[in-house]
Z-matrix of the N, CA and C atoms (Angstrom, degrees):
N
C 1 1.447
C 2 1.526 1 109.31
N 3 1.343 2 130.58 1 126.75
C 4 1.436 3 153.47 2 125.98
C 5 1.706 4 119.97 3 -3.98
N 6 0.900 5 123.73 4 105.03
C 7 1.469 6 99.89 5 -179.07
C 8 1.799 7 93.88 6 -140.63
N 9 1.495 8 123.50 7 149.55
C 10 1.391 9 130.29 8 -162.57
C 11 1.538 10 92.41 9 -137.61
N 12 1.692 11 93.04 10 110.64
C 13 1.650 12 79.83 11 170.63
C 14 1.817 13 112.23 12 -130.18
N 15 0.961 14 117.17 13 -179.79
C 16 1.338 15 135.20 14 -167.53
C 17 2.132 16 91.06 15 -89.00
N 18 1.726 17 115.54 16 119.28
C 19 0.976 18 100.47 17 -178.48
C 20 2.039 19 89.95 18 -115.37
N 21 1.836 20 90.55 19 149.45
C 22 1.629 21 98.84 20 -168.32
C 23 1.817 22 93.70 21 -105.72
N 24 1.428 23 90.49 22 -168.95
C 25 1.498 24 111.95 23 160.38
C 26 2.266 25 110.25 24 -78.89
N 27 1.760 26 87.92 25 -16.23
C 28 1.321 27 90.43 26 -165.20
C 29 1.627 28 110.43 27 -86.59
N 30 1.418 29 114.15 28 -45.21
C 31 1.439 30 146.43 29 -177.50
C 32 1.638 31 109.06 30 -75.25
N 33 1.526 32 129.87 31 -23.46
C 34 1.399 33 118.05 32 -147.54
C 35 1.429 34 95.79 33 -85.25
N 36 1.415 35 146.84 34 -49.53
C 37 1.193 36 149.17 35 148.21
C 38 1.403 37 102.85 36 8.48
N 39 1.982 38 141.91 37 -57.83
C 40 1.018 39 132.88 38 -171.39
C 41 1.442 40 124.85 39 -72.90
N 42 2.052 41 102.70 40 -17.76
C 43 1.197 42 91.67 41 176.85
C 44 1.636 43 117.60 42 -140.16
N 45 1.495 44 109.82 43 27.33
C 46 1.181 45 153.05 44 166.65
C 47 1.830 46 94.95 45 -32.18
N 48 1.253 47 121.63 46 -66.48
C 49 1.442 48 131.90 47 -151.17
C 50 1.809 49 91.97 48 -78.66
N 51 1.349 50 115.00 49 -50.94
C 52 1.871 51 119.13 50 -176.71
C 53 1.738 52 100.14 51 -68.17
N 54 0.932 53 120.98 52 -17.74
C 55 1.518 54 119.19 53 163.12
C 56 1.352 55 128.94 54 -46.53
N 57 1.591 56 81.74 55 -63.98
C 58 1.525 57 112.10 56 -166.49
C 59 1.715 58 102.68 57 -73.89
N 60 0.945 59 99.26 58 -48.93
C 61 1.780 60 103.62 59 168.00
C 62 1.350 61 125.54 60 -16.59
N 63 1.587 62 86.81 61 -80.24
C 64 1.302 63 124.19 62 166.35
C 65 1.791 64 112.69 63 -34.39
N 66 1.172 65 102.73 64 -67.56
C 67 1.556 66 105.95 65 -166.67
C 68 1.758 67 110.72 66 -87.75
N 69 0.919 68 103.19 67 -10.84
C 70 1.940 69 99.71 68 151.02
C 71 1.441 70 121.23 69 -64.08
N 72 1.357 71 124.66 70 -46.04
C 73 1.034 72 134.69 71 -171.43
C 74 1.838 73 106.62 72 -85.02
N 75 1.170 74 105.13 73 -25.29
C 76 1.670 75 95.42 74 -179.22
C 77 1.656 76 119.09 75 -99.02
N 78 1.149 77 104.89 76 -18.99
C 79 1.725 78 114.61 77 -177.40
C 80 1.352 79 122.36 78 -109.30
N 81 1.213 80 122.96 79 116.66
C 82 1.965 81 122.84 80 171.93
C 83 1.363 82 105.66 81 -40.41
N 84 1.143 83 132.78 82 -15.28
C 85 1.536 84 140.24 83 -171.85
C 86 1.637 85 118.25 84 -138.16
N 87 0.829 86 121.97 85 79.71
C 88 1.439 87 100.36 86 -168.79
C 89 1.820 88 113.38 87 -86.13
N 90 1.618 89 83.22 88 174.02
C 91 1.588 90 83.70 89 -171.69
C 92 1.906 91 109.30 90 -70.09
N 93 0.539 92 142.90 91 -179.17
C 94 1.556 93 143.91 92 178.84
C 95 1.977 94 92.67 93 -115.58
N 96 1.576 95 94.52 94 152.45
C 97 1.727 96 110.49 95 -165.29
C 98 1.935 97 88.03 96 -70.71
N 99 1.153 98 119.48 97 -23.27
C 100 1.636 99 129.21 98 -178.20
C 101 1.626 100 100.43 99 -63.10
N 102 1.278 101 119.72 100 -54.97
C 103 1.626 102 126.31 101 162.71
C 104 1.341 103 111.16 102 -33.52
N 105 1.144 104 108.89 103 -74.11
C 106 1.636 105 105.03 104 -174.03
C 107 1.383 106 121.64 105 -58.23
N 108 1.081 107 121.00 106 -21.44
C 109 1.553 108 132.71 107 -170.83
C 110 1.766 109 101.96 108 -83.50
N 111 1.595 110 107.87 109 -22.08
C 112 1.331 111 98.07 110 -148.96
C 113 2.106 112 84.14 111 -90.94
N 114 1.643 113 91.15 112 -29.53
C 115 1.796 114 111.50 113 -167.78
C 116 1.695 115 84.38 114 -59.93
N 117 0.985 116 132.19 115 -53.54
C 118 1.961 117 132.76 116 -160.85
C 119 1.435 118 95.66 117 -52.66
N 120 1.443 119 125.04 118 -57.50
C 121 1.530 120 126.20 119 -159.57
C 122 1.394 121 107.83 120 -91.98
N 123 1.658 122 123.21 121 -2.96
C 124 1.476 123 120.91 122 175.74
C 125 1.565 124 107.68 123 -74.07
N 126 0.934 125 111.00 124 114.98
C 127 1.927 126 114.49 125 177.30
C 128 1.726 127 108.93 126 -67.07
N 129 0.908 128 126.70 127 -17.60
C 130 1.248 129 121.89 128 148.22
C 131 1.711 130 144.94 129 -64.05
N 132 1.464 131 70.91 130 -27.89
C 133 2.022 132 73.53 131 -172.20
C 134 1.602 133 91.98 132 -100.85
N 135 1.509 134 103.77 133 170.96
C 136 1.610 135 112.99 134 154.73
C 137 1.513 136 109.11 135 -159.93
N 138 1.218 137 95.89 136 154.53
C 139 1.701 138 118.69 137 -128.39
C 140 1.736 139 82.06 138 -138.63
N 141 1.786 140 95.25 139 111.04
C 142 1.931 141 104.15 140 160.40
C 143 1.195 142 114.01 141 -107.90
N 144 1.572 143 103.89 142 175.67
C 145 1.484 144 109.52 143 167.35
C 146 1.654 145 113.26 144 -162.56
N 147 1.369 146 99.90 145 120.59
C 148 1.787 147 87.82 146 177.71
C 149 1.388 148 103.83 147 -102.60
N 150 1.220 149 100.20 148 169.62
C 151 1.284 150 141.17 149 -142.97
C 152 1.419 151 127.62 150 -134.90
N 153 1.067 152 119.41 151 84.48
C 154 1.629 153 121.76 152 -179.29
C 155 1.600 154 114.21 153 -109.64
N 156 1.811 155 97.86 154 121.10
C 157 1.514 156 89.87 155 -176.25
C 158 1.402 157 108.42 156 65.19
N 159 1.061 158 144.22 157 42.81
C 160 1.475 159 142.43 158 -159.94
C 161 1.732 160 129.44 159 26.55
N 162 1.450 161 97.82 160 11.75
C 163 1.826 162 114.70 161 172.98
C 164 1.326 163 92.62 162 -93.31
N 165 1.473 164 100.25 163 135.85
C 166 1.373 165 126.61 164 159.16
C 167 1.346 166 113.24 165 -55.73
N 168 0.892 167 144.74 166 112.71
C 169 1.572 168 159.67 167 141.95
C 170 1.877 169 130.14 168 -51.66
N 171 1.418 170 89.95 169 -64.54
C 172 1.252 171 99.59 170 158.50
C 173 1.976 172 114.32 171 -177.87
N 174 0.953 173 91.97 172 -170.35
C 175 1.776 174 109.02 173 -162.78
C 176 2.101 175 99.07 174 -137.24
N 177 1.630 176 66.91 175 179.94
C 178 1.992 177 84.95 176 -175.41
C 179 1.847 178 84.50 177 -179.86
N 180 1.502 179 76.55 178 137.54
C 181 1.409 180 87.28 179 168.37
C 182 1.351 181 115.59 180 -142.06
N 183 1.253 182 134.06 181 110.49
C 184 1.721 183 116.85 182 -165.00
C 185 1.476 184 98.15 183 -144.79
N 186 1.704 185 119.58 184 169.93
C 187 1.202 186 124.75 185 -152.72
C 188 1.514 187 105.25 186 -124.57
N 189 1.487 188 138.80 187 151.58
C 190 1.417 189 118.54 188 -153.01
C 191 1.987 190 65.87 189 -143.73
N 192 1.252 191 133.12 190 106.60
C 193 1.244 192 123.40 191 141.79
C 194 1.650 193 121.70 192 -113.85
N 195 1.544 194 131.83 193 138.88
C 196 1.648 195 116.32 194 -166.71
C 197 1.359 196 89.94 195 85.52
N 198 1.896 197 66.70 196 -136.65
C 199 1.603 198 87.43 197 -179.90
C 200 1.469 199 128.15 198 -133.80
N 201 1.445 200 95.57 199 35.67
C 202 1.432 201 128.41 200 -179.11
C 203 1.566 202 115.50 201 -101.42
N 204 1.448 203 127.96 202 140.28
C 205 0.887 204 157.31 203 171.46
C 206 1.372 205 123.39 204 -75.94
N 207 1.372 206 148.43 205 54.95
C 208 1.761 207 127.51 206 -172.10
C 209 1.538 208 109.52 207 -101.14
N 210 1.470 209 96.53 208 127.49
C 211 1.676 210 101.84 209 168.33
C 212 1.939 211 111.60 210 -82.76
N 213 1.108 212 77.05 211 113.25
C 214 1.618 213 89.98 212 168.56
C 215 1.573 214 108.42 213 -73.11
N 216 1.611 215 124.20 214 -57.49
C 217 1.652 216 113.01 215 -151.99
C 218 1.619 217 94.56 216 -135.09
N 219 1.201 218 153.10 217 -158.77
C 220 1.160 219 168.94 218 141.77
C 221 1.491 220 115.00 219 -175.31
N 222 1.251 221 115.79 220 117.18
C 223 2.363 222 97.97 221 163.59
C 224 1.360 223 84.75 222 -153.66
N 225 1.464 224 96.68 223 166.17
C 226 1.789 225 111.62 224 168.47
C 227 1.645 226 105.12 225 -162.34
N 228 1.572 227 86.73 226 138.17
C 229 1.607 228 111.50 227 -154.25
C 230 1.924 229 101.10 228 -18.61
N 231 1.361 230 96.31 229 150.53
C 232 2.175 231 84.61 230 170.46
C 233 1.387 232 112.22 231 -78.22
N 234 1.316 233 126.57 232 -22.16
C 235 1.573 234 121.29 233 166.59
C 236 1.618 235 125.41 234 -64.21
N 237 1.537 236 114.91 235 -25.48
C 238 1.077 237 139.91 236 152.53
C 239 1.430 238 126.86 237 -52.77
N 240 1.155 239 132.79 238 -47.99
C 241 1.107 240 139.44 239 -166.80
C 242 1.859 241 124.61 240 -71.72
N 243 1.258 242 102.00 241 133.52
C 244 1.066 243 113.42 242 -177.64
C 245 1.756 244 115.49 243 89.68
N 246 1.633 245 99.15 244 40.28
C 247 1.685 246 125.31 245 -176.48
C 248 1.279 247 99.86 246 -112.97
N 249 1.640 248 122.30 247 -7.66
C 250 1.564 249 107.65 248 -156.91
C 251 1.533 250 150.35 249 102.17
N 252 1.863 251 75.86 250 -13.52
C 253 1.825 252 97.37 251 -179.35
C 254 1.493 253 131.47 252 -71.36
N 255 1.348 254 94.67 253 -27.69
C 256 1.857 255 113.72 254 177.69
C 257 1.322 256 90.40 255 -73.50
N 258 1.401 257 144.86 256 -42.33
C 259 1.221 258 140.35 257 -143.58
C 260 1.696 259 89.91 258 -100.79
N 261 1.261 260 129.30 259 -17.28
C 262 0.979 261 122.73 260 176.39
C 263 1.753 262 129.56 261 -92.12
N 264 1.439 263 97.78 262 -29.60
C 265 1.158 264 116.77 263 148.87
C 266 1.438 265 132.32 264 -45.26
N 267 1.781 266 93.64 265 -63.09
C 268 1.736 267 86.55 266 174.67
C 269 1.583 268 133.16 267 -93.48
N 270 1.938 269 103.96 268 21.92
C 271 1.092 270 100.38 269 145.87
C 272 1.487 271 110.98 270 -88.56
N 273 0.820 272 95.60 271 -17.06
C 274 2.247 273 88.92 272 -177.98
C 275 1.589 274 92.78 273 -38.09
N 276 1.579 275 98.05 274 -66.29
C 277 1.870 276 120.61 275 -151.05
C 278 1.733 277 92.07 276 -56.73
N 279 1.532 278 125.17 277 -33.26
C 280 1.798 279 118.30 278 -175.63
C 281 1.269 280 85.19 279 -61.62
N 282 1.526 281 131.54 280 -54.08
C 283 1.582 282 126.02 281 -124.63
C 284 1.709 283 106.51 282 -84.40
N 285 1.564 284 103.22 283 -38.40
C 286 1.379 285 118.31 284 161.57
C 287 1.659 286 115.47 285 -44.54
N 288 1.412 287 104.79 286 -71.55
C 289 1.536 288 117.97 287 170.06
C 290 1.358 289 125.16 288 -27.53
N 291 1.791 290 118.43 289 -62.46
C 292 1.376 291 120.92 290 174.07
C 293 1.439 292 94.28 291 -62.66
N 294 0.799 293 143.16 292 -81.74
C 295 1.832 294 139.94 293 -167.01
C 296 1.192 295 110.24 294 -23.39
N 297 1.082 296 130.85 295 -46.84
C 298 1.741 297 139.44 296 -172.23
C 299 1.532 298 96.76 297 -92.88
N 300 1.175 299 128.13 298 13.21
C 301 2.146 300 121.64 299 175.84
C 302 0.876 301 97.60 300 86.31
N 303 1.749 302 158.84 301 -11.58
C 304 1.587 303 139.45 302 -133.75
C 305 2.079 304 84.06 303 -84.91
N 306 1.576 305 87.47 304 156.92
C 307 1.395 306 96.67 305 177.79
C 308 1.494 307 109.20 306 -115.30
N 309 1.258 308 122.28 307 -10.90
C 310 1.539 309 129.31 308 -153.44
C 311 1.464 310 86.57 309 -154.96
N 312 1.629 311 107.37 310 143.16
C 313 1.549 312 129.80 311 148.35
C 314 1.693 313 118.35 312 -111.19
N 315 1.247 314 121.67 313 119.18
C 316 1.217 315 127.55 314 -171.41
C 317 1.892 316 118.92 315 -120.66
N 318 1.307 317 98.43 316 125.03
C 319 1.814 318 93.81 317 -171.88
C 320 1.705 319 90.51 318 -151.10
N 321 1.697 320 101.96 319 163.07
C 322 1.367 321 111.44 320 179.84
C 323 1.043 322 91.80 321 -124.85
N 324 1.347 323 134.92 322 168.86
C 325 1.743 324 153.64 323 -160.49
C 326 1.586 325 98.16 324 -178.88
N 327 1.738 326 96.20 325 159.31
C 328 1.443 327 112.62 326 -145.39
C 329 1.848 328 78.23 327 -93.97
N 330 1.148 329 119.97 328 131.00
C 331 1.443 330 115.05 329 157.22
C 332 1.406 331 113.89 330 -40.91
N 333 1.171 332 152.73 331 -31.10
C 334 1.591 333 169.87 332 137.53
C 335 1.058 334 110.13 333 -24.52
N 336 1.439 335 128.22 334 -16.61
C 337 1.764 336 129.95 335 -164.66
C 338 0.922 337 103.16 336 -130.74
N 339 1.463 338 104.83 337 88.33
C 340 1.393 339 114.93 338 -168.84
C 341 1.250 340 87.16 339 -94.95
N 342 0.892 341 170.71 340 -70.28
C 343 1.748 342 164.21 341 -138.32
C 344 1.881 343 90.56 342 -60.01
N 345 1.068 344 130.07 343 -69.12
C 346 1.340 345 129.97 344 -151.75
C 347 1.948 346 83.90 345 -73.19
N 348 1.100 347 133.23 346 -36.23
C 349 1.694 348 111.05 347 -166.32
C 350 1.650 349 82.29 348 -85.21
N 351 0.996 350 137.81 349 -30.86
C 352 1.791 351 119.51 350 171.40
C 353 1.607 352 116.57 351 -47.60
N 354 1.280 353 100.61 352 -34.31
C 355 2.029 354 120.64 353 -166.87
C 356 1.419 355 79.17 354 -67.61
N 357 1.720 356 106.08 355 -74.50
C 358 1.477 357 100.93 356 -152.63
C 359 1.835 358 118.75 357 -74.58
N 360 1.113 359 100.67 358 -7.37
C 361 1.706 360 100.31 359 176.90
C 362 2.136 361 90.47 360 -71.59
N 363 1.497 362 100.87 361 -58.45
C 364 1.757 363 80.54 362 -179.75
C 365 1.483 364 147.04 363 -57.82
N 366 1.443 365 98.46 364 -6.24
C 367 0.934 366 127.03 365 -154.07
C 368 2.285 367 103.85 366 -95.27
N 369 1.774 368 86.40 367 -18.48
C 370 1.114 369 107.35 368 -165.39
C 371 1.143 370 144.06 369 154.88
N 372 1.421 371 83.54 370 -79.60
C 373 1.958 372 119.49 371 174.99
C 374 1.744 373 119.85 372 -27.16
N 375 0.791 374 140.76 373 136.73
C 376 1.236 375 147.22 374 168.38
C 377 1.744 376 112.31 375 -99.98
N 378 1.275 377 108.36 376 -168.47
C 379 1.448 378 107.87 377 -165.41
C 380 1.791 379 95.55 378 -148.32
N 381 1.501 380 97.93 379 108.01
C 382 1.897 381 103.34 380 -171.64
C 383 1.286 382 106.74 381 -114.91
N 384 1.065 383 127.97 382 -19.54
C 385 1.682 384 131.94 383 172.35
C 386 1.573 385 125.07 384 -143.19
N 387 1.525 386 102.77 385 -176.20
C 388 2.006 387 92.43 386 -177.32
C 389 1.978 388 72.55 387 -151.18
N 390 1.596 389 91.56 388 127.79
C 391 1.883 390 93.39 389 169.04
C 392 1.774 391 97.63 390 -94.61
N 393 1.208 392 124.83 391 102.14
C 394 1.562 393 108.15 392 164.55
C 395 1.009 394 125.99 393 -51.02
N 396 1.567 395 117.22 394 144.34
C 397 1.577 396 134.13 395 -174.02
C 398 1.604 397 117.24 396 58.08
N 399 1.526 398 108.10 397 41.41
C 400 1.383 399 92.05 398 -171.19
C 401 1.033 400 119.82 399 -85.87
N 402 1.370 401 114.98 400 -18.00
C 403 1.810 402 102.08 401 -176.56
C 404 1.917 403 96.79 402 -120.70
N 405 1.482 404 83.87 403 127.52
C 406 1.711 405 117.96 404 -161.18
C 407 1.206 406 94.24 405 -64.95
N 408 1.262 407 131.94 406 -53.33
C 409 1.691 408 121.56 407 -171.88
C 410 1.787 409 112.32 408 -50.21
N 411 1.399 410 127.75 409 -48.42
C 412 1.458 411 120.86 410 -179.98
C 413 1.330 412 111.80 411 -106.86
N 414 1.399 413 117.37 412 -0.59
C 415 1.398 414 108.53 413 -173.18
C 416 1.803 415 119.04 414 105.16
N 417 1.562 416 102.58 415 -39.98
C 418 1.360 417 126.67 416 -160.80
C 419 1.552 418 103.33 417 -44.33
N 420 1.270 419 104.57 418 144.95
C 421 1.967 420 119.70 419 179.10
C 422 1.322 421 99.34 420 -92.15
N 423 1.577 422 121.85 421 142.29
C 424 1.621 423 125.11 422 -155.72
C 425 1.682 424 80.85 423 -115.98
N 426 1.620 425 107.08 424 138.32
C 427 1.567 426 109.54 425 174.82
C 428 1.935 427 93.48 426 -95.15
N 429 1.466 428 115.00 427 131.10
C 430 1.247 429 120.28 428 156.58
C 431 1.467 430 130.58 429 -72.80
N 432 1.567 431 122.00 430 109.72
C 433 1.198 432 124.83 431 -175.86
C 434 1.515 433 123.46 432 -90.12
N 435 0.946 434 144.98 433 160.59
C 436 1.208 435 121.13 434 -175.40
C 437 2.200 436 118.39 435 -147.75
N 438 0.471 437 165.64 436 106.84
C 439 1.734 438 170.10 437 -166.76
C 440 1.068 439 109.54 438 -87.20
N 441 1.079 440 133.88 439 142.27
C 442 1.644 441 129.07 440 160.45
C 443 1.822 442 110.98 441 -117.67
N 444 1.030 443 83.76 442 123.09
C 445 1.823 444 111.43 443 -178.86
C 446 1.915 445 120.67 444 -88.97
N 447 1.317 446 89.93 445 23.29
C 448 1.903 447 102.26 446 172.71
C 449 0.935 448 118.26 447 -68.32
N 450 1.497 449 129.62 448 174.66
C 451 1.733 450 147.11 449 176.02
C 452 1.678 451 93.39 450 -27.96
N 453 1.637 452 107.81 451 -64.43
C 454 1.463 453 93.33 452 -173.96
C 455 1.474 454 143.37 453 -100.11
N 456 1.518 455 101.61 454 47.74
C 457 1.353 456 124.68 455 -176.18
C 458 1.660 457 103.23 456 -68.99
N 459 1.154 458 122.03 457 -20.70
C 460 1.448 459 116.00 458 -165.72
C 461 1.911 460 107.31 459 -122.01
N 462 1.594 461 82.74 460 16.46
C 463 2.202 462 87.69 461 -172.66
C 464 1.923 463 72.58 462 -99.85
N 465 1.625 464 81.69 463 138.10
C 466 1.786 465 105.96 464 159.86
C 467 1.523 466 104.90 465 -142.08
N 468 1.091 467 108.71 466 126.98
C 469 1.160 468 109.69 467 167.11
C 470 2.016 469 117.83 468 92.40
N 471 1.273 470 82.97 469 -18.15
C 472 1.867 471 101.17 470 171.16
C 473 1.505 472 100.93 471 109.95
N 474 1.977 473 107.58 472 -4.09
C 475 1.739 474 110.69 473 175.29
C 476 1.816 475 106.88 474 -96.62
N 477 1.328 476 95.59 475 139.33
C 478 1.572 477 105.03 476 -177.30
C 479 1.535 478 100.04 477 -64.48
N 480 1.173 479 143.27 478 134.06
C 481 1.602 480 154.95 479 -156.30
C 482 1.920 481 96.64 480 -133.60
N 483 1.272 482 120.01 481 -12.30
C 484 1.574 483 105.29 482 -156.92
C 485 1.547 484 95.68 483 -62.80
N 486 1.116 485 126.23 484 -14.33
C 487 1.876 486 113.70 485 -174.29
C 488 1.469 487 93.54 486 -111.03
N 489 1.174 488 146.25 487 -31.34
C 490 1.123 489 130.14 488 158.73
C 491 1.619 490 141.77 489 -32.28
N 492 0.691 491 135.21 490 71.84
C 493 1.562 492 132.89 491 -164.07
C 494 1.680 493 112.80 492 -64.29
N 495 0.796 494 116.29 493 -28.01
C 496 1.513 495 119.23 494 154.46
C 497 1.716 496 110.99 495 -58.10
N 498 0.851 497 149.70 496 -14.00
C 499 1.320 498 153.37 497 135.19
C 500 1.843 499 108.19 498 -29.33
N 501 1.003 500 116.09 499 -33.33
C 502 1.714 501 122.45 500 -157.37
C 503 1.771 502 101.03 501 -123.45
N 504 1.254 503 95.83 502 88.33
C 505 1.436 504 99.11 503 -154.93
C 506 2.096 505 109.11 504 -78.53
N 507 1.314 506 103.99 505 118.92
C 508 1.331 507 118.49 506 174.04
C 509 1.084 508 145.11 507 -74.73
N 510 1.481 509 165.15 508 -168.48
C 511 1.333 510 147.63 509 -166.70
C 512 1.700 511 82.30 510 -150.43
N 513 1.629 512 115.87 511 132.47
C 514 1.163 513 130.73 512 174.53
C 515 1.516 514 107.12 513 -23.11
N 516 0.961 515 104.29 514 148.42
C 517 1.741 516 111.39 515 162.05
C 518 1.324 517 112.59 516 50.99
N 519 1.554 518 126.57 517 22.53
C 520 1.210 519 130.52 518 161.20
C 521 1.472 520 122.82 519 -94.71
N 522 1.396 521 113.71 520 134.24
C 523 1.579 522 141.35 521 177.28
C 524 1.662 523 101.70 522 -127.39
N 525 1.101 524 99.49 523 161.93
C 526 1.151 525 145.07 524 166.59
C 527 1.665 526 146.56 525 -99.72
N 528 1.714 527 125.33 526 85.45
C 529 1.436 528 116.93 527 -175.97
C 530 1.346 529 114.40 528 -111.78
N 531 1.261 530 122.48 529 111.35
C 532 1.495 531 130.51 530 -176.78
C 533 1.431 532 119.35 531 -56.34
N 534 1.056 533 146.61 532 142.42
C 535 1.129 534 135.82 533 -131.53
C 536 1.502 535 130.35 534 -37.35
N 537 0.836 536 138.74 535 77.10
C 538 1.290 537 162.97 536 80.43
C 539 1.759 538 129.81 537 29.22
């Protein structure tokens, strides 16, 4: 079983170490265990993590200020991948977003990551800018993606879906425990 929980300043200690795992192995840079600690107690951001069998799987960490949306982090284990979980994740980060007013989701990705601009092109997202040299470790220019979170973020098909929960598509045997 799948489980998505809400990680605190209070809770992150349990899954602090499957984090860190995780994001050594997926990033030329990783975040430092000081990052995550600092993301738990920032009242702005909020920071997931699923959970299989009580192994970390994966995380998301993104920032809701206004009425804007920014993903700071996303990965899920590499044996994991390609189950549905990123896609499940970053509906968490839409579903959070519309709830709190956000109108826009905004993230940069490495032109190089092509798997994650595949996620997020299906996912939606489009591609409106490139910041050159953004990420300091290789030099690399970050392409800006962008979502829009309006009235009809939740119409598919031309049918209104916002009470539908089948709209927010899940990976077998996934639940949900709020902070946790």
């Amino acid at each position: 079983m799948i489980s998505l929980i809400k990680v605190t300043a209070e809770n992150l200690g349990r899954f602090k170490e499957g984090i860190m795992e995780i994001e050594r192995v997926s990033f030329p840079t990783p975040w430092t265990s000081h990052a995550f600690e600092d993301e738990a107690r920032r009242p702005l951001s909020s920071l997931w993590v699923l959970l299989e069998d009580s192994i970390v799987v994966g995380y998301i960490c993104f920032w809701i200020v206004a009425d804007e949306v920014h993903l700071m982090n996303i990965a899920v284990r590499q044996e994991m991948r390609g189950r549905g979980l990123g896609k499940g994740l970053l509906d968490k980060m839409t579903e959070v977003g519309v709830a709190q007013g956000a109108k826009s989701v905004y993230l940069e990705v490495r032109p190089s990551n092509g798997d994650a601009r595949n996620l997020y092109r299906k996912r939606g997202f489009r591609e409106i800018g490139l910041r050159p040299r953004y990420y300091r470790d290789t030099g690399e220019d970050a392409i800006l993606m962008t979502l829009p979170l309006g009235p009809d973020f939740f119409t598919i098909d031309g049918q209104d879906r916002s009470e539908d929960h089948s709209a927010t598509v899940r990976p077998a045997g996934w639940r949900q425990i709020e902070g946790n």
